[in-house]
TORKOL-4160 file (C-alpha; in steps of 0.2 Angstrom, whole numbers, padded with zeros to 4 digits, m for minus):
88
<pt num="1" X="m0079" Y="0105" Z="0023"/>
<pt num="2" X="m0060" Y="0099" Z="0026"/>
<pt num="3" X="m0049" Y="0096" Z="0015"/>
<pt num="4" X="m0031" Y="0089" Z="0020"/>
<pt num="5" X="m0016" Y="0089" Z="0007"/>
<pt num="6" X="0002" Y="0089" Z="0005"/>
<pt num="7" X="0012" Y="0101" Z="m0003"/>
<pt num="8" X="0030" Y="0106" Z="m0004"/>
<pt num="9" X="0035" Y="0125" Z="m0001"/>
<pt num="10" X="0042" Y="0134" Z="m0017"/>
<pt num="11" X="0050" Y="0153" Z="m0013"/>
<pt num="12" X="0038" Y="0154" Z="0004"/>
<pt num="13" X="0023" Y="0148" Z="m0008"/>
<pt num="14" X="0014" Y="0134" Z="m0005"/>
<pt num="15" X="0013" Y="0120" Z="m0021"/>
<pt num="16" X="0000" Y="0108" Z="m0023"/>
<pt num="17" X="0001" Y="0093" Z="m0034"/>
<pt num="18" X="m0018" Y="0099" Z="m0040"/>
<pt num="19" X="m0032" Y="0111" Z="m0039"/>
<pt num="20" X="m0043" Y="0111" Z="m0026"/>
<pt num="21" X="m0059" Y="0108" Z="m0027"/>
<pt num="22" X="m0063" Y="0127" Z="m0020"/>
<pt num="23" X="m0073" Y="0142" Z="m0028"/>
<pt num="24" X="m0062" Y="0155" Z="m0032"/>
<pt num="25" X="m0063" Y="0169" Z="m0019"/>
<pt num="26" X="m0068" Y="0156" Z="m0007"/>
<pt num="27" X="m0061" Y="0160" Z="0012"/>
<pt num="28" X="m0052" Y="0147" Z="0019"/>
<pt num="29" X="m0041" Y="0144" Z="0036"/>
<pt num="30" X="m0024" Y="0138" Z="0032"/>
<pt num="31" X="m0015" Y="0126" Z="0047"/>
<pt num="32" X="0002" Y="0122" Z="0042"/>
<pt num="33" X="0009" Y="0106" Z="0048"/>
<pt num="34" X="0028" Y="0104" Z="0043"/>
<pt num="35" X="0032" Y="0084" Z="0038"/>
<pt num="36" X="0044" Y="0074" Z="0045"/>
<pt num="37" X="0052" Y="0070" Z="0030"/>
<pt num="38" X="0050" Y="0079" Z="0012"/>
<pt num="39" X="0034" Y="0071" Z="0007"/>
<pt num="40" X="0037" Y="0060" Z="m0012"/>
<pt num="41" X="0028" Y="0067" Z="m0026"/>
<pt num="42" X="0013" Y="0056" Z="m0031"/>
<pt num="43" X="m0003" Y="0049" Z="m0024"/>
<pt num="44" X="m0005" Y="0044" Z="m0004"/>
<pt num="45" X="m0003" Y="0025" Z="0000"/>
<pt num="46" X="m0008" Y="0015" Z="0016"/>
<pt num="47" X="0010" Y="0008" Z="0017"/>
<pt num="48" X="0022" Y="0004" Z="0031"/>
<pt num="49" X="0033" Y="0021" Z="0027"/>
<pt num="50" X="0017" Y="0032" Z="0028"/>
<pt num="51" X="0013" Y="0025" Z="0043"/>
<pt num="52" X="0032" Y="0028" Z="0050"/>
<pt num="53" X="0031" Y="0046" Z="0046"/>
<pt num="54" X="0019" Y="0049" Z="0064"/>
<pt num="55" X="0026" Y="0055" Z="0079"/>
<pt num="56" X="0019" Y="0039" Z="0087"/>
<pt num="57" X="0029" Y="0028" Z="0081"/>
<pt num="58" X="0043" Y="0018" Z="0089"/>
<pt num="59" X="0035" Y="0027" Z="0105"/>
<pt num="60" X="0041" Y="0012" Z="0115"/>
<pt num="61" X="0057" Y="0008" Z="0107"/>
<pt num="62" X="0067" Y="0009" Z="0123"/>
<pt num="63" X="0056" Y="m0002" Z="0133"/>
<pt num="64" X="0064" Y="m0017" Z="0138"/>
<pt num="65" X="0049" Y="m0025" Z="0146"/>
<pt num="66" X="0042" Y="m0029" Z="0129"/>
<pt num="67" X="0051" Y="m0041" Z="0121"/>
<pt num="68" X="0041" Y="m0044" Z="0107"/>
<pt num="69" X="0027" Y="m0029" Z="0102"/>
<pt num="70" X="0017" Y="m0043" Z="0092"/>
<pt num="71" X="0018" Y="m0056" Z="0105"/>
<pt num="72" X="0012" Y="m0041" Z="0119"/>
<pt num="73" X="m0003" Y="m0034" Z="0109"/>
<pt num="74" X="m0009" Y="m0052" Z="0106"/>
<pt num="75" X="m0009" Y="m0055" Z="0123"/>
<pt num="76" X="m0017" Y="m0036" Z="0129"/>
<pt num="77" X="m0030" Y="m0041" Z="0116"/>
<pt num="78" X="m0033" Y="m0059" Z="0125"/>
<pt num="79" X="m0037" Y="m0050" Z="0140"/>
<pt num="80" X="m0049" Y="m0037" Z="0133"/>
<pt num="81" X="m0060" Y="m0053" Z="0127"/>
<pt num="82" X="m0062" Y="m0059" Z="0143"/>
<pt num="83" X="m0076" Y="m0056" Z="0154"/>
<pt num="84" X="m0073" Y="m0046" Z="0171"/>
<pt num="85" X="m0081" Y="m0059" Z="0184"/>
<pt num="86" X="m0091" Y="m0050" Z="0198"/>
<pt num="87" X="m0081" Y="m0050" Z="0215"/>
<pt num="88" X="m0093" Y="m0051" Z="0230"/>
């Protein structure tokens, strides 16, 4: 079972926003993983500053060949969907 949470360190003590669902005495492996940013307090969403916060983003900021990222997956995408034609 794997169970991924945030938590913000108090005194060297990590703090949950609630229980986990674990038996007490229950052995577990702990993997901390520092944030970018202090996480907010409240429930995870799917939004654009979640999505900010992994180390892939703005990977390719500095490329000047890509004028428009939009415009340049569109097209990437265009030629995925077309068929490779056999070369004889």
């Amino acid at each position: 079972m794997e169970i991924i949470e945030n938590g913000i360190v108090v005194n060297g003590a990590i703090s949950l926003a609630h229980p986990l669902p674990l038996a007490d005495g229950c052995q577990v492996v702990v993997r901390v993983e520092a944030s970018i940013t202090p996480e907010k307090s409240g429930p995870q969403s799917s939004s654009a500053e979640d999505i900010s916060l992994h180390p892939f983003f703005g990977q390719w900021a500095d490329r000047t060949d890509i004028v428009d990222s939009s415009d340049y997956v569109r097209q990437e995408r265009d030629k995925w969907q077309q068929r490779a034609t056999r070369q004889d």
